[in-house]
MITISE-218847 format. One record per residue (C-alpha): residue in three letters; x, y, z. Coordinates in steps of 0.1 Angstrom, whole numbers, plus 5000, padded with zeros to 4 digits. Layout:
N
ALAXYZ...
END
This chain:
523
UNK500942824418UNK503942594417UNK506242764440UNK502942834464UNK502142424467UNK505842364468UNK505942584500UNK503142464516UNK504242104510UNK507342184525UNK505642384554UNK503542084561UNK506141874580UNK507142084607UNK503442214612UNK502341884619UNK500541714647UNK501841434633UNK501041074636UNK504340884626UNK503840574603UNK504640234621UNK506439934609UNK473039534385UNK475839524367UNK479039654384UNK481839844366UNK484739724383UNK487240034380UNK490439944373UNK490840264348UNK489540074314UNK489140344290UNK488740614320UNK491440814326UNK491841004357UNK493841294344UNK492241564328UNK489641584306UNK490241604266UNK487441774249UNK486241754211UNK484141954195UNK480942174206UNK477942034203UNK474242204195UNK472342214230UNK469142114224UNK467642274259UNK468942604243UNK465242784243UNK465142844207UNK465842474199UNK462942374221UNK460742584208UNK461042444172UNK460842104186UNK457842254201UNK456242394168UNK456842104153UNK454641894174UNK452042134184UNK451342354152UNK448642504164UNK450142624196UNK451842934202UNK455842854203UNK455843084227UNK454642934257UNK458842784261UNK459843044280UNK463543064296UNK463842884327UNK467442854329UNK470943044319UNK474042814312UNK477043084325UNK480443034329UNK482143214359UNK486043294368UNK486743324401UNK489843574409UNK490643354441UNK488843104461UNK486943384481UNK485143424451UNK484443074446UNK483142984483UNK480643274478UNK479343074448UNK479042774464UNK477342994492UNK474743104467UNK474042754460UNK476042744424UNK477142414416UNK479642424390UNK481842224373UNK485242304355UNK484342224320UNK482042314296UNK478942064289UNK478042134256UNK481441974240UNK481941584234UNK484441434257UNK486741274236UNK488541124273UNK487441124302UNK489141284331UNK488641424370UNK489241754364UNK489941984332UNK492342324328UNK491442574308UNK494442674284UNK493143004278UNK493143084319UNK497042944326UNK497942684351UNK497842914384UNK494843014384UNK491142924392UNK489442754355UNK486142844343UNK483542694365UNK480242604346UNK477242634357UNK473442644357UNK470942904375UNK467443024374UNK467043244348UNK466343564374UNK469743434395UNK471343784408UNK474543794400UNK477543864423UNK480444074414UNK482043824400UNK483543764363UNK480443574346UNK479243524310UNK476243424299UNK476543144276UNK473143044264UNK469643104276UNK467942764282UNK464242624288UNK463942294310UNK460742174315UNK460842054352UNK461842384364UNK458642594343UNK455942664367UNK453842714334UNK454442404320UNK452642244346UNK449242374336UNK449842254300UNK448141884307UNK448041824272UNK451541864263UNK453841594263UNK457341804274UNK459241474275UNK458441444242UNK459041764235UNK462741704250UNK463441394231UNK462141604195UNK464641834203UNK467541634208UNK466541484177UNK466541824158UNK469741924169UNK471341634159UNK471641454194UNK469341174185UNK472140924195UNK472041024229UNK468040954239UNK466840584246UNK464640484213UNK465340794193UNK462340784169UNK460741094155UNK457541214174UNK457440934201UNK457040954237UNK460240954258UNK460240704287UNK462040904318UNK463440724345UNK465440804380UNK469040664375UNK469840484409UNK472640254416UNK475140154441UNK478640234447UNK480740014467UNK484239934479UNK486239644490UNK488339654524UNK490039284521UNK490839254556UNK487339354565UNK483539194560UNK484938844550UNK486439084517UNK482839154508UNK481839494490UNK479839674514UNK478340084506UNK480440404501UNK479140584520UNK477340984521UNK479541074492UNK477441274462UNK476841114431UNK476141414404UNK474941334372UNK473841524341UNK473141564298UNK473841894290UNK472742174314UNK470341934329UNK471841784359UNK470941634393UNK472241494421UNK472241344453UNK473841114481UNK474340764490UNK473440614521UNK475040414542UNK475040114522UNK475740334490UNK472540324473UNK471340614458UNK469140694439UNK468641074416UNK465741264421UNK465041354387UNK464041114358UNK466041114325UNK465640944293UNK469040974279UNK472840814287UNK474441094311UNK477541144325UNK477941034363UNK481141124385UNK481341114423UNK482041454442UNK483941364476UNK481841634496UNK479941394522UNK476941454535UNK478241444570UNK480241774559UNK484141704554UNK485441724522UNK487941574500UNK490441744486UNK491841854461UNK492141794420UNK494242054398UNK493442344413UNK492842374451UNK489442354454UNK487842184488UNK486441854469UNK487641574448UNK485741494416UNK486341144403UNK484541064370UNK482440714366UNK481940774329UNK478840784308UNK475940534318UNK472640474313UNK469540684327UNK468540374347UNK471740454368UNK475040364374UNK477140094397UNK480640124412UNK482739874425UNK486240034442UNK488639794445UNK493139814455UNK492839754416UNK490740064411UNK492440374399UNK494340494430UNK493140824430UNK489540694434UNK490540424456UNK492040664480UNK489440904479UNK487140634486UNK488440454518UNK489540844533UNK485840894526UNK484340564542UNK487040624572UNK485840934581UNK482440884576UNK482640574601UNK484240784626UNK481541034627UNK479440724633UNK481540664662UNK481641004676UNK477540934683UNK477940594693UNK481140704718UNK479241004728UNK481941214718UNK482641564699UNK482141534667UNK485041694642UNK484042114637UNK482042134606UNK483542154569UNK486741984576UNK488841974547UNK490841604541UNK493841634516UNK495641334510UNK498841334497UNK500440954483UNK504241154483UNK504141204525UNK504040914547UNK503241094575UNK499841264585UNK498741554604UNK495941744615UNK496842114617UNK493342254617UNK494642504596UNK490942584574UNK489242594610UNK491942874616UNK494642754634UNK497942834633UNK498143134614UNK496443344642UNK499143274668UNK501843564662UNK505143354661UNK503543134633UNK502843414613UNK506543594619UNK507243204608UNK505243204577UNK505843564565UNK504243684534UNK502943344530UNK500643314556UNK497543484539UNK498243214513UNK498242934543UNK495243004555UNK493643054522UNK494842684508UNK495642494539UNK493642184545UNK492742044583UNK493641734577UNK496741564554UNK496841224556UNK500241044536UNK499540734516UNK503140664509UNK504340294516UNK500740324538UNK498440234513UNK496039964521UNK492640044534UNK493439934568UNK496640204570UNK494740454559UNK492040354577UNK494240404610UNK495340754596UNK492540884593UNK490640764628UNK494040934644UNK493841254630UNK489941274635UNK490441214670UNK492341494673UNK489841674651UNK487441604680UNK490241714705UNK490242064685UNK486842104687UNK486842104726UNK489842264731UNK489942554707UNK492242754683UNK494542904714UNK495442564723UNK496242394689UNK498142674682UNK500342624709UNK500642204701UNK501242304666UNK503942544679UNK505542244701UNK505742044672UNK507142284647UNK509942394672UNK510842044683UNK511041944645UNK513642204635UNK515342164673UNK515641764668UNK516341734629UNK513041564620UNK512241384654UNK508641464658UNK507541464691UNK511241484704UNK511341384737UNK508941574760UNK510941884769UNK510142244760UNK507142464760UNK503742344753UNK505241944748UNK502341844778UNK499941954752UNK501441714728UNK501141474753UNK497541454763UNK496841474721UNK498941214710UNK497540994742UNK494041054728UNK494940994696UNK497140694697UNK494440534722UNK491340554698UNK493040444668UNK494040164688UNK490540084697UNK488840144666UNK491439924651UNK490239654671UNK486639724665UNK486839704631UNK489739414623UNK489339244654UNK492439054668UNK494439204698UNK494539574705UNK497539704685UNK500039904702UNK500040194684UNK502040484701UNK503340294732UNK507240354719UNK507240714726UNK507340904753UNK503740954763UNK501340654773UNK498240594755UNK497740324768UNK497240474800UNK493740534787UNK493740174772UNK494140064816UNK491440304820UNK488440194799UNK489039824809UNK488439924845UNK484940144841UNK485940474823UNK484140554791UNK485440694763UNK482840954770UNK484640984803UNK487741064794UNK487241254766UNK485641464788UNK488441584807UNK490341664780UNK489542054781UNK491742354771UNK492642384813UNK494042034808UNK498542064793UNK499841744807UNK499641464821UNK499441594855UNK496741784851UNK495241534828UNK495741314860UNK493941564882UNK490841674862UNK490341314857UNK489941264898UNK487741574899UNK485441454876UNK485241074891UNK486041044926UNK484940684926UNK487840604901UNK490340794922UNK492440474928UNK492240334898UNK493240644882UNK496640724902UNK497440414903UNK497840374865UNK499540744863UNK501740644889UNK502840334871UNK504140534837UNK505340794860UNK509140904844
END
């Protein structure tokens, strides 16, 4: 797996659309007592949803009740994955699965966990729970125990005059997990709750350096093989839809709801997991701050980034990014790129794949859309601009199709290895007009969004190289929408001439306007 990432970090450069650096309670996490490395487990501990541990908790508050009314609802598995085919056609099925087990104490906390026994290159254990008449795939499973929870037992619901919380909390108690329940006293009622919180983050150049919401990422929580889940709004409330009575174990899952996805942790899988820790069942608060662990941090303001854009793209009136865009983020790159590579770029256009070689099954079964490079561009407002540039072309994609990102891509890789490094050289050779109208695009709404976010003058960005974003800039200020010219931006359109002419087509009114700013960054 080593020799894989090294290639495919080394690949990333000259495959790049590239946009070129310029000059309640709240936790606070800062990474006390959490580490963000992998997980370090202790020893395995007695699950008391295990059927046959709820049924003697059962006999031993209803004696005169048949024990055998707890009836499997659930089986805790374990799958392996052979490659990440497999895996998607779990997720597909609706499995959600982590990559550690859940019946073992956590002795440190971590993102992520490797099991020894698998090796470092490939896929780890995934852990899981599913209905107890879940069809299995052909996939490597085991079943692991057979389990009864009481919220997913249509029988249990005509039993009125059981108490199953109770019956929960007696088992817990039985097994030796007393510790773990609010009020652990023999034979008493459990009091459940819905854990709800908020999870925010800081921008200090932003809302007078006020936390506002992370937003639409998944908070997952769970206690054993119970778990639930859901998303935060806007504002980052959330709030789980089942009720617990017991401390759990939260983490955030950087899988919005608007459907991109963070990635990746150990393994290349398509999102991020970055633990919060155990908390109470009443819920658990975040605050993400440039003192947070960087990981999170980064994962965080990508997420609040994007999902803003998406917001925009309404608001603008604009194509949205195609759906299940995959965000990498790499802190050793400075540079960022939207190849469009999971959407299926690149690798379908012939001299690519003579490029690539062996290796391009591999590409297009790891590659990411998007990569955006932290390095020396750390704060939220640089990656902020990062990631609003390489969504726009994301949105650029979308209209234009494969065909044509394949032949920007191609421009780029070619004028990389022809110039020594020089991304977008200098204009000349095949497919640069393409180039052109992107980085225009680009270059322009990053500028504006800037603005709309930081206020202060429009920056600049872009205006040193050889296309003219700010052409568009000229444009808006004199009745175009962004709308508008997003709109001509269509797979026909290869440079700035024909940029230039489908723009005239398509608003006759503005033809004056519209040479006349052409005309005056004419080379």
């Amino acid at each position: 797996m080593k020799k894989y990432l090294a290639f495919i970090f080394a690949a990333l450069l000259p495959l790049s659309c590239t946009r070129q650096s310029l000059s309640g309670d709240v936790l606070p996490f800062r990474g006390e007592g959490i580490s963000h490395g992998m997980i370090v487990l202790g020893g395995r501990l007695e699950n008391p949803y295990v059927t046959d541990n709820v049924r003697k908790a059962f006999a031993s508050l209803y004696p005169t009740k048949s024990a055998d009314l707890v009836r499997t609802t659930n089986l805790y598995v374990r799958f392996l994955p052979k490659d990440n085919d497999e895996y998607l056609h779990l997720k597909r099925l609706g499995v959600d699965m982590l990559d550690h087990p859940v019946d073992y104490e956590i002795v440190e906390e971590g993102d992520y966990y490797q099991d020894p026994s698998v090796g470092e290159g490939a896929i780890t254990w995934q852990y899981a729970v599913v209905p107890a008449d879940f069809k299995f795939p052909d996939i490597r499973f085991e079943i692991l125990d057979e389990c009864f929870i009481a919220e997913n037992s249509i029988a249990t619901k005509a039993l009125e005059d059981v108490d199953w919380e109770m019956v929960e909390r007696q088992s817990y108690i039985l097994t030796g997990n007393g510790d773990m329940v609010c009020n652990p006293v023999f034979g008493t009622k459990a009091d459940k709750v819905q854990p709800s919180g908020r999870i925010t983050i800081v921008d200090e150049d932003a809302n007078g350096g006020q936390p506002f919401g992370l937003a639409g990422v998944k908070v997952s929580c769970n206690i054993f093989v119970k778990f639930s889940s859901t998303y935060t709004d806007r504002d980052g409330y959330y709030t789980i839809p089942k009720k617990f009575s017991s401390n759990l174990r939260y983490r955030l899952i950087f899988s919005n709801e608007k459907g991109f996805n963070i990635g990746f942790n150990l393994i290349l899988l398509p999102a991020s997991v970055s633990t919060l820790g155990k908390g109470p069942a009443s819920g658990q608060n975040c605050l993400v701050t440039r003192a947070s662990d960087e990981n999170l941090y980064r994962r965080a303001v990508v997420n609040n980034a994007a999902y803003e854009y998406y917001e925009k793209c309404k608001s603008m009136d604009i194509t949205p990014p195609p759906g299940d865009v995959r965000i990498w983020i790499f802190k050793g790159l400075t540079a960022s790129s939207a190849i469009m590579a999971h959407q299926g770029a690149i690798i379908e256009n012939n001299l690519i794949r003579g490029y690539l070689g062996a290796y391009a099954p591999l590409i297009q079964l790891f590659l990411p859309d998007i990569t955006i490079g932290t390095k020396d561009n750390d704060s939220y407002a640089e990656i902020y601009d990062s990631v609003v540039h390489e969504l726009s072309h994301a949105s650029h994609f979308a209209q234009v199709g494969r065909e044509y990102w394949e032949q920007y891509i191609f421009y780029i890789a070619s004028t990389f290895l022809k110039t020594g490094g020089r991304t977008y050289g200098t204009g000349d050779g095949g497919y640069a007009g393409h180039c052109e109208v992107g980085e225009m695009w680009a270059y322009y709404l990053e500028s504006m969004l800037h603005k709309e976010r930081y206020g202060g003058p429009v920056p600049a960005y872009g205006t040193s190289f050889w296309f003219y974003p700010q052409i568009f800039r000229y444009l808006e200020d004199r009745g175009l929408s962004r709308r508008d010219i997003f709109s001509a931006l269509t797979e026909e359109v290869s440079g700035r001439q024909e940029l230039q002419d489908k723009l005239v087509a398509s608003f006759p009114k503005k033809r004056v306007v519209i040479e006349q700013v052409f005309n005056r960054y004419r080379q």
